[in-house]
C-alpha positions as CSV (number, residue, x, y, z in Angstrom):
1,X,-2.2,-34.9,30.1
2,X,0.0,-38.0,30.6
3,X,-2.4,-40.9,30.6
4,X,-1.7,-44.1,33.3
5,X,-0.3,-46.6,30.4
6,X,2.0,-43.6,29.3
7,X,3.3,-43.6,33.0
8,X,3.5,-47.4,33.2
9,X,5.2,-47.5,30.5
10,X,7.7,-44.7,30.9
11,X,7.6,-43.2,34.7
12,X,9.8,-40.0,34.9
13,X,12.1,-41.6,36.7
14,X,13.1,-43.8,34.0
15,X,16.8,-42.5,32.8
16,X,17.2,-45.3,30.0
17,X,18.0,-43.6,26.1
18,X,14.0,-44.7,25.0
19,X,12.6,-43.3,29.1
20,X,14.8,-39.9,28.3
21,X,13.3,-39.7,24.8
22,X,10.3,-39.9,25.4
23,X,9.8,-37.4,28.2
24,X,11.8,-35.1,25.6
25,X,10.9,-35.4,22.3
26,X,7.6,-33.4,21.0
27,X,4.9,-36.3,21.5
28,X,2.1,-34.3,20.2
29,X,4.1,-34.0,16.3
30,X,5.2,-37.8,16.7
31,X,1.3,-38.6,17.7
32,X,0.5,-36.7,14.0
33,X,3.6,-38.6,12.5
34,X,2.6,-41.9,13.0
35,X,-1.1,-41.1,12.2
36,X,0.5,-39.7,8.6
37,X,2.1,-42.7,8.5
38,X,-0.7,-44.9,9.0
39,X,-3.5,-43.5,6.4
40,X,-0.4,-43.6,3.9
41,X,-0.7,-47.4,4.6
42,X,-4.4,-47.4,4.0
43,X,-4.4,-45.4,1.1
44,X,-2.0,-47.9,-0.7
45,X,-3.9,-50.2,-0.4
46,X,-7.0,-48.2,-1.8
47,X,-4.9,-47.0,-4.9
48,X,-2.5,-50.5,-5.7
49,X,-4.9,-52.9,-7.5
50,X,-5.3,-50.5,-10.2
51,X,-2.0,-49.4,-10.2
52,X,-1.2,-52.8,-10.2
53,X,-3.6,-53.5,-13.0
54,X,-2.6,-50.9,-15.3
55,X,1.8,-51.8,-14.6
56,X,0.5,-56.0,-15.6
57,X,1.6,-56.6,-11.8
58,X,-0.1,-59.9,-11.0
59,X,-0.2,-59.1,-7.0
60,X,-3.1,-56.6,-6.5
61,X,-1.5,-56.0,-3.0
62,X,2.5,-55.4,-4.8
63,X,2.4,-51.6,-3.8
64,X,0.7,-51.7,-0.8
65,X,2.9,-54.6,0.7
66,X,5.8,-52.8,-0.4
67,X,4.5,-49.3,1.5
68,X,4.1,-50.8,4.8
69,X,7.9,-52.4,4.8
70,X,8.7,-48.5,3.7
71,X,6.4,-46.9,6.6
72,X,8.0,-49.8,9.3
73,X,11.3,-49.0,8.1
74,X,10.4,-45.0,8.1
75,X,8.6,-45.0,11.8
76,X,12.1,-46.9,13.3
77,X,14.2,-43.7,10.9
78,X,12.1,-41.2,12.9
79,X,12.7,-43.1,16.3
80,X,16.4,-43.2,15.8
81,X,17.2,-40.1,14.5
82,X,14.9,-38.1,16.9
83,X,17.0,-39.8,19.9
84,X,20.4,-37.8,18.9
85,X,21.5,-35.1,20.5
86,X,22.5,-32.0,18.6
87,X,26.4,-33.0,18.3
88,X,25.4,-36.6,16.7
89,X,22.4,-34.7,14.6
90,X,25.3,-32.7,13.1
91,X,27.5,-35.3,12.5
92,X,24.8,-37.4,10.7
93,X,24.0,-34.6,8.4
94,X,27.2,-34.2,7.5
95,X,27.8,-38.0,6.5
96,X,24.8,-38.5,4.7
97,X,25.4,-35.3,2.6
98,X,29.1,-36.8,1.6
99,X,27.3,-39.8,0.8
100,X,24.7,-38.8,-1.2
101,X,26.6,-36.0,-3.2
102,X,28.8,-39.0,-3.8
103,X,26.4,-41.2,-5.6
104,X,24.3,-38.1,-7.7
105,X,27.9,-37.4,-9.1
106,X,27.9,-41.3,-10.1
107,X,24.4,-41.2,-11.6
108,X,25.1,-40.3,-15.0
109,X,27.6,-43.8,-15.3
110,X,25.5,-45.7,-12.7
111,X,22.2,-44.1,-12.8
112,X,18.6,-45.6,-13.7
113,X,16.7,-43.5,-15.9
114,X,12.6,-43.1,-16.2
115,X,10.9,-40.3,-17.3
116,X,13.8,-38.4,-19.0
117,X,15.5,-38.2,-15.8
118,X,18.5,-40.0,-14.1
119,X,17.9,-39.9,-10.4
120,X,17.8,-43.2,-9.6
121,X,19.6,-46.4,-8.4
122,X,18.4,-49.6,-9.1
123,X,19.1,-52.4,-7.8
124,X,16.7,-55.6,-6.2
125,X,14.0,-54.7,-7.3
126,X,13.7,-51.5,-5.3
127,X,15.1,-48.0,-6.6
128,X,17.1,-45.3,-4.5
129,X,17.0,-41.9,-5.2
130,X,19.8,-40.0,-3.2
131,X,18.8,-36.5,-3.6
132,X,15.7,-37.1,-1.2
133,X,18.5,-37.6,1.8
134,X,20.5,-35.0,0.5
135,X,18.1,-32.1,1.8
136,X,17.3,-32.6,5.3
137,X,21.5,-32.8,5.5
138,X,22.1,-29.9,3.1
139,X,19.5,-27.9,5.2
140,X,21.5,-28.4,8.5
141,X,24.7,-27.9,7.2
142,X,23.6,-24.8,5.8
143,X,22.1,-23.7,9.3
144,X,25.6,-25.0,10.9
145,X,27.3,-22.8,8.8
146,X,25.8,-19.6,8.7
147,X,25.8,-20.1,12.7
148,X,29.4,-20.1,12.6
149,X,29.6,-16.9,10.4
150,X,27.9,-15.0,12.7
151,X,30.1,-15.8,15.5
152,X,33.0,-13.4,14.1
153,X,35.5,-16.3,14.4
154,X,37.0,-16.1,11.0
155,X,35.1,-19.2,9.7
156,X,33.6,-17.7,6.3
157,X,30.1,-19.8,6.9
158,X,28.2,-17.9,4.5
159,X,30.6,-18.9,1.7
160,X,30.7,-22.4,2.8
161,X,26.8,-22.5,2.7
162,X,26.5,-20.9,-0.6
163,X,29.3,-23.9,-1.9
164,X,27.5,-26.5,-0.7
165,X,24.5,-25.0,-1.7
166,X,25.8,-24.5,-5.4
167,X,26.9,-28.2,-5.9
168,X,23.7,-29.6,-5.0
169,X,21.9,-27.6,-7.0
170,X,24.1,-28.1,-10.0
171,X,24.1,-32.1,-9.4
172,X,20.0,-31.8,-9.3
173,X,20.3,-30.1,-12.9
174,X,22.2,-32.6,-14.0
175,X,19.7,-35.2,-13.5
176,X,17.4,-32.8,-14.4
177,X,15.6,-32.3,-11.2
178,X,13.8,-29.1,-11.3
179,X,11.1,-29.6,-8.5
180,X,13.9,-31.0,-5.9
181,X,16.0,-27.5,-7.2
182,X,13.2,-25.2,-5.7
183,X,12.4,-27.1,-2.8
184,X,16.0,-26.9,-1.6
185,X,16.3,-23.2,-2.4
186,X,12.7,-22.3,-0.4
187,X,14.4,-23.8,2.6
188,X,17.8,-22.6,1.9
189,X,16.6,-19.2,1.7
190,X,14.2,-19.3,4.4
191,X,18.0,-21.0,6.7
192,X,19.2,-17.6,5.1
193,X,16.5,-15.4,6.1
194,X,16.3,-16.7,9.7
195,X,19.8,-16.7,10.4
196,X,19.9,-12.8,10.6
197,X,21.3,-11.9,7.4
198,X,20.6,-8.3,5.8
199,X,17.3,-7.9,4.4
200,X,19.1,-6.1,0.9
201,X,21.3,-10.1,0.8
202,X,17.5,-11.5,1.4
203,X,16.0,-9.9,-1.5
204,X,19.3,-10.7,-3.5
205,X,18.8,-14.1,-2.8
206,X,15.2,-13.9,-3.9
207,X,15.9,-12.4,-7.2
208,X,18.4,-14.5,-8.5
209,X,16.4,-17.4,-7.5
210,X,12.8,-16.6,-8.9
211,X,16.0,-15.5,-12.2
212,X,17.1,-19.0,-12.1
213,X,14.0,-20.8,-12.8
214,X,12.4,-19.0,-14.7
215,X,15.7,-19.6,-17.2
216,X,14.9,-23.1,-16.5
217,X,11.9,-22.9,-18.6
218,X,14.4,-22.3,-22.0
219,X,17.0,-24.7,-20.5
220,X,14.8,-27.6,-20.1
221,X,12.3,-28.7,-22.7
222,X,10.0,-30.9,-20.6
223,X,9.5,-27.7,-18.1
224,X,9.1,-25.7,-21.0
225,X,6.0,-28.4,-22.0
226,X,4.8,-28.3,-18.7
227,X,4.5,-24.8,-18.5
228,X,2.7,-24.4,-21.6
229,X,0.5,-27.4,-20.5
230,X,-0.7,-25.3,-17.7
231,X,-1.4,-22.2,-19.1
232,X,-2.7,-23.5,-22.4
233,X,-4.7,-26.7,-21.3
234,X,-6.7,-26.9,-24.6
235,X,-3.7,-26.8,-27.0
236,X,-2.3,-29.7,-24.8
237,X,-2.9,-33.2,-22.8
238,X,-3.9,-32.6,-20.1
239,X,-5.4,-36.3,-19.7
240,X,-3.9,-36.6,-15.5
241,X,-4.8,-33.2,-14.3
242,X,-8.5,-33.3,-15.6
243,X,-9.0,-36.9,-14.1
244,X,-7.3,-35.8,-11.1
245,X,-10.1,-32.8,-11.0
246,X,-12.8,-35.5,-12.0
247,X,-11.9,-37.4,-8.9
248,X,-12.7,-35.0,-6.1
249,X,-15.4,-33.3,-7.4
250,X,-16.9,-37.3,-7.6
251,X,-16.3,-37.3,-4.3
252,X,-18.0,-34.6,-2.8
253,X,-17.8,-34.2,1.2
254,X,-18.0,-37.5,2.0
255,X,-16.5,-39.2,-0.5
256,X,-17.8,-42.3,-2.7
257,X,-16.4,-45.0,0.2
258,X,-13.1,-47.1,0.9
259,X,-12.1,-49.0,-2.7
260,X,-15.1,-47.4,-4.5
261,X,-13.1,-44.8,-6.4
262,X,-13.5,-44.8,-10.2
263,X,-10.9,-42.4,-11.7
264,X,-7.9,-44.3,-9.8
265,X,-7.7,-46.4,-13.1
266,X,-7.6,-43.6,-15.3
267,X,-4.8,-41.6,-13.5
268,X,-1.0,-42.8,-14.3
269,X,0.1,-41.9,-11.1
270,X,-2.2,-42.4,-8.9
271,X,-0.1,-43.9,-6.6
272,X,2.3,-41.8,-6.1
273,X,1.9,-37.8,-7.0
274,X,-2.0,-38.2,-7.5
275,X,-2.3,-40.1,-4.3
276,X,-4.3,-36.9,-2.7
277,X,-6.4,-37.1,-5.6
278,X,-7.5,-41.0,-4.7
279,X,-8.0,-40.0,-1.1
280,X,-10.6,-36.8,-2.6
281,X,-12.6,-39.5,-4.5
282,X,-13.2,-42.2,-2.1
283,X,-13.3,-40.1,1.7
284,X,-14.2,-36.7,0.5
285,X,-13.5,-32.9,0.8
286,X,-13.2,-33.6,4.8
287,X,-11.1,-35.7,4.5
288,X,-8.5,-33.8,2.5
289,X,-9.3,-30.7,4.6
290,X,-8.2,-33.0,7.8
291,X,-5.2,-34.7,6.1
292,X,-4.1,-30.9,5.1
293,X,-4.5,-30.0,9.1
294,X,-2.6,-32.8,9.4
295,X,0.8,-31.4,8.1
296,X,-0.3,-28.0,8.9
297,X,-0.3,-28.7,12.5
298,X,3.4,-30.8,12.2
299,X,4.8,-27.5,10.5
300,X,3.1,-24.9,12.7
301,X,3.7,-26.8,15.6
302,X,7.4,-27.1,15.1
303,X,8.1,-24.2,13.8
304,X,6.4,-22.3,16.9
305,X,8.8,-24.8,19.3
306,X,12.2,-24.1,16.6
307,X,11.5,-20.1,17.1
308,X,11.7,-21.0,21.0
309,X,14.7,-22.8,21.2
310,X,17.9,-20.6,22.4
311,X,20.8,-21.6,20.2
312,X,21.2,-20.1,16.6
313,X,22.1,-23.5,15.0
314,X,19.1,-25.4,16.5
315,X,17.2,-22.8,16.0
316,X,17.7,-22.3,12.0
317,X,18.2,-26.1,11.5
318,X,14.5,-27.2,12.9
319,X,12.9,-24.4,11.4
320,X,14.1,-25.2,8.1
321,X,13.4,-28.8,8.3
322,X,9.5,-28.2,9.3
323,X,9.7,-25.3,6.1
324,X,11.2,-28.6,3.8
325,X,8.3,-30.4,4.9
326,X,5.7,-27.8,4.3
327,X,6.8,-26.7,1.0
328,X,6.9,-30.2,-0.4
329,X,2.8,-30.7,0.4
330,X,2.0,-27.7,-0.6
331,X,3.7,-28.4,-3.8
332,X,2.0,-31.6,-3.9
333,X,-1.9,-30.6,-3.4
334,X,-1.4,-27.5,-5.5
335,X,-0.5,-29.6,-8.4
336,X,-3.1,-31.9,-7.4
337,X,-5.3,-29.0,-7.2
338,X,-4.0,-27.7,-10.7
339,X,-2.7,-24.5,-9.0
340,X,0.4,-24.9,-10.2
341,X,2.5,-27.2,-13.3
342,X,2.6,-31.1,-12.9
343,X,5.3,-31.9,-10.9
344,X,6.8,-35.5,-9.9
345,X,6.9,-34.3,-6.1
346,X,5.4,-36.9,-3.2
347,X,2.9,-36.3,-0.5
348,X,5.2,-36.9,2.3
349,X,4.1,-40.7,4.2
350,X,1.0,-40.7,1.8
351,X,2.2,-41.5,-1.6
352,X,4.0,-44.5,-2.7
353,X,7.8,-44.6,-2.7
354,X,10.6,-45.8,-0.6
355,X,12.7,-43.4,-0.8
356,X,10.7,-40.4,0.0
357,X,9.3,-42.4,2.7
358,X,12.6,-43.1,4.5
359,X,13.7,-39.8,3.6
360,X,10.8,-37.9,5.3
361,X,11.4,-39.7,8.0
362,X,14.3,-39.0,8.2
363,X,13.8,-35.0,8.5
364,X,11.1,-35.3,10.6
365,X,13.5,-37.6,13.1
366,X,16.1,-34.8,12.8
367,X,13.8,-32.5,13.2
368,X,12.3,-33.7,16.6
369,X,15.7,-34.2,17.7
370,X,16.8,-30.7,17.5
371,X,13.2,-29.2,19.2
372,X,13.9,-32.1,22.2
373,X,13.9,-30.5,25.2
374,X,17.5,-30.6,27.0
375,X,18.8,-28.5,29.6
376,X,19.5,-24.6,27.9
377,X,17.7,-25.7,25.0
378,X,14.6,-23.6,25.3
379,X,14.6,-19.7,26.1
380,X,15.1,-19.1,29.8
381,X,10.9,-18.6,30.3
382,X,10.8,-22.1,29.4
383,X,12.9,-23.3,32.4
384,X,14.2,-26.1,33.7
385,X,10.8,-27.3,35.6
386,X,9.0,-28.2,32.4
387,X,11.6,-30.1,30.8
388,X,9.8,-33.0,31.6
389,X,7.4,-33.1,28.6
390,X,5.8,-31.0,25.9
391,X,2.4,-30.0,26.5
């Protein structure tokens, strides 16, 4: 129900780019975006001082400060992008790919390296980390293409997607970047699966992949210590996950209270992978059961309005943007959760980092652009009469 500021604010009438948006765009996954947005804020500023403290950062405030330049800049990414139609969505996706294939092939000469890994580019005082931008724009190309297979018009789209698939993943090796590998293949495959292809090429697909990494577990050493971390906790340190698992137990349903979490200064990365783990301790099981609905309801949501719309591109491209976002929290919480090996993989908006800030934004802005109602967009039940807003 369109309440009376709403209407001040933007009567139907209005035909200006921002009026057209928003009586277009999905207003009830934007609502949830900027609330995502918003406890990432407050949860930066709950887990900084002691990330802060344990870095020797004299500002108490330094990530926190940081986070709400990256959730401003993030919110204005999801405005923007959201406001393009499909042609310009395309377009973007297909410069930002160039431009971030670009600089992972520079890494290794230009690259900043933490952790064993080379995925980074410094420079200020901030880092950028191109392969987050890569996979919202590898995921649409990807749906672009296998649309244009299927037309019969002699473009070989499947082959093109599998290419541009294949370098991506061979530049995330290179870094290494195991976590970001599966991630794009999930969505990749699930592009693949919804654009129509063969069930026998589907389980192909699947086999080769699950092939793939598990191989990486001989290729790569520090996978091959994660692993064994996980299923052999008491030949191994396993210091992060058990504090992790201290913290919400400590903090039961309600939680011990804003700022009064204890294990945030005995977890290395609280800040940024563990951040689910801060918010367990100091607002409780309900609180991680309501964040969780959170992103269950953006994914749900938009995938039920991607199934609905009536082109095949738009259609595959939306659906495997929401799937992108899905599969990167459920990665997160389950190796909060210690379902699964440690993994340097972000809560989308909640955990620290510019990059995957900006970045989620800007697949959640594409996304939202491609499920905006236009004329044709929607199946014909939809019709024309309630293009005015989603409900």
């Amino acid at each position: 129900m369109t309440t009376v500021s709403q209407a001040h604010a933007f009567p139907r009438s209005d035909r200006s780019p921002l009026g057209v948006w928003w009586w277009t765009v999905d207003r009830w996954i934007l609502g949830v975006v900027a609330l995502l947005i918003g406890i990432g804020v407050v949860m930066s500023f709950a887990a900084s001082p002691a990330a802060a403290a344990r870095m020797n950062i004299g500002d108490p405030f330094h990530f926190a400060v940081r986070q709400c330049v990256f959730a401003v800049g993030a919110s204005v990414i999801v405005v923007m992008t959201s406001m393009l139609d499909v042609k310009g969505a395309r377009r973007a996706a297909f410069i930002i790919w160039i431009i971030a294939i670009a600089v992972m092939a520079a890494l290794p000469a230009i690259g900043h390296t933490a952790k064993g890994a080379n995925r980074w580019i410094e420079f200020g005082g901030f880092t950028f980390q191109p392969s987050e931008y890569m996979k919202p724009a590898l995921v649409i190309l990807v749906a672009w293409m296998f649309a244009e297979g299927q037309k019969g018009e002699g473009v070989p789209g499947v082959s093109i997607a599998f290419g541009l698939y294949a370098i991506s993943v061979a530049l995330l090796l290179i870094q290494p970047d195991v976590g970001q590998t599966v991630l794009i293949t999930v969505a990749f495959g699930a592009a693949f699966w919804m654009a129509g292809v063969p069930m026998s090429w589907v389980m192909l697909l699947g086999a080769t992949a699950i092939a793939g990494l598990s191989s990486t577990y001989f290729l790569f050493p520090h996978v091959a210590s994660r692993v064994d971390r996980f299923f052999s906790p008491d030949k191994a340190d396993t210091h992060q996950v058990d504090a992790a698992a201290v913290a919400q137990a400590a903090g039961g349903l309600f939680g011990r209270g804003p700022g009064e979490g204890v294990m945030k200064r005995h977890v290395p990365d609280l800040h940024t992978d563990f951040i689910y783990s801060v918010g367990a301790e100091e607002y409780g099981l309900i609180f991680s059961l309501l964040l969780i609905s959170l992103f269950a309801f953006v994914v749900i949501r938009g995938l039920y309005r991607s199934m609905k719309l009536s082109d095949p591109f738009e259609q595959v491209a939306a659906a495997a943007l929401f799937v992108l976002v899905g599969q990167q929290v459920i990665i997160n919480v389950a190796v909060n959760l210690n379902m699964i090996p440690t993994k340097g993989m972000t809560l989308p908006f909640i955990s620290y980092g510019g990059s995957s800030m900006l970045a989620m934004g800007l697949t959640l802005g594409l996304a939202l652009a491609f499920t905006r109602r236009r004329p044709g967009a929607y199946a014909p039940k939809e019709g024309l009469a309630k293009a005015g807003a989603f409900t």
